[in-house]
C-alpha positions in Angstrom: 97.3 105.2 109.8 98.7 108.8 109.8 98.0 111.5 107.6 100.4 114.4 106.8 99.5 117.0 104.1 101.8 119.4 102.1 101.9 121.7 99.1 100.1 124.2 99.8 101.0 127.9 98.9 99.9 131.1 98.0 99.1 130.8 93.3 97.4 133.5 91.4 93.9 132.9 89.8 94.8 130.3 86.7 97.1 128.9 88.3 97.8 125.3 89.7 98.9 123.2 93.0 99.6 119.6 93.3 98.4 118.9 97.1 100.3 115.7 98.5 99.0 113.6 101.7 101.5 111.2 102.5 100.2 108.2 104.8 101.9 106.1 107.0 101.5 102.2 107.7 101.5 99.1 105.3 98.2 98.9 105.0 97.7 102.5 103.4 96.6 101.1 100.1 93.4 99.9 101.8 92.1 103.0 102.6 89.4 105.5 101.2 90.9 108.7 101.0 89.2 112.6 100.9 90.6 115.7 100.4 88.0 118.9 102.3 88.4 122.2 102.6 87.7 124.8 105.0 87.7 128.3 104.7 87.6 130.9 107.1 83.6 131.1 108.5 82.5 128.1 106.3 82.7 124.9 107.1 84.5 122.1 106.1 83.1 120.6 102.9 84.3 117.7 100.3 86.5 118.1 97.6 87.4 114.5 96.5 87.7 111.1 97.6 89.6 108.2 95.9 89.2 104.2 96.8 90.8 101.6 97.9 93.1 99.5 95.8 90.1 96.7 96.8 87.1 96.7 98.2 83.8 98.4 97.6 85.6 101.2 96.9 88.4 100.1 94.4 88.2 102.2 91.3 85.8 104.9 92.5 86.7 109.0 92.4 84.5 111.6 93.2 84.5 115.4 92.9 82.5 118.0 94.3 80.7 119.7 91.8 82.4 123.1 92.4 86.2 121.5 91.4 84.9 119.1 88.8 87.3 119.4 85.7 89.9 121.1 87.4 90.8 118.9 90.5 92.4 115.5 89.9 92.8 113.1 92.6 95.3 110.2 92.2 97.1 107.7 94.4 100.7 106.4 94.3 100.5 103.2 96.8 103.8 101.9 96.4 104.5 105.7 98.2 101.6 105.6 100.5 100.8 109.1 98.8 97.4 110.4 97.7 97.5 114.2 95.8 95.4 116.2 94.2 96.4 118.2 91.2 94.8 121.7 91.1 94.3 123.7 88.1 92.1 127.0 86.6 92.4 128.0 90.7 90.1 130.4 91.6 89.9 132.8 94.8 86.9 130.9 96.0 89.3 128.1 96.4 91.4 129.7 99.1 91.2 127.7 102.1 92.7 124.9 104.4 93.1 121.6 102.1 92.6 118.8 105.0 93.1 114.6 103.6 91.4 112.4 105.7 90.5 108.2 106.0 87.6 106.4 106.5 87.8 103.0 108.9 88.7 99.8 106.5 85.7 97.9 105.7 82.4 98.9 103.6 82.7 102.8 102.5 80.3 105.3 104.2 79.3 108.7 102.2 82.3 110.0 100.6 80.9 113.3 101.0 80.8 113.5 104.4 83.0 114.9 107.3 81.7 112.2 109.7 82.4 109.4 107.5 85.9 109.8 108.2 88.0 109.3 111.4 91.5 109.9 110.9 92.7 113.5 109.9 95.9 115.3 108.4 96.9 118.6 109.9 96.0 120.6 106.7 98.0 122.5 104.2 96.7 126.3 103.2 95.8 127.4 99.6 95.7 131.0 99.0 94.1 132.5 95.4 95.6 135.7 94.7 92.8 137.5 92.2 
């Protein structure tokens, strides 16, 4: 599979982003997807993840406690699309929005960079304060 992420831009605090990552391959659907971040100087930390239509996975979201209640992740499989719908953006938020998989089979940590093998190029966020 192949990742490609869009939608980024430059919002003011308050505002919102929808983030797309559009996969490619038939098998998509099978696939754990996360959405990290990295800023400039920080490194790259967790944002979301969304499961597999089946598996251990199927049905399970996550959030990093610093987007919970703003953030939404969702997946369209029929469009091999996964996005994540920003809102109440912040400043603190401004980075590079990277999706990523994990290998098929059981799930590792969903919070974890080295969980996941295959990476999208990344799409840049900018918070105007």
């Amino acid at each position: 599979v192949q990742l490609q992420a869009s939608g980024g831009g430059l919002v003011q605090s308050g505002g919102s982003l929808r983030l797309s990552c559009l996969g490619s391959g038939r098998a998509f659907s099978e696939y754990v997807i996360g959405w990290f971040r990295q800023a400039p100087g920080k490194e790259r930390e967790f944002v979301a993840h969304i499961g597999a239509r089946i598996g251990w996975s199927a049905g399970t979201t996550s959030y990093a406690d610093s987007v919970k209640g703003r953030f939404t992740i969702s997946r369209d499989n029929a469009k091999n699309t996964v996005d994540l719908q920003m809102n109440s953006l912040r400043p603190e938020d401004t980075a590079v929005y990277f999706c990523a998989t994990q290998p098929r089979g059981r799930p590792q940590s969903y919070s974890r960079t080295s969980s996941y093998n295959v990476w999208g190029q990344g799409t840049q966020v900018t918070v105007s304060s």
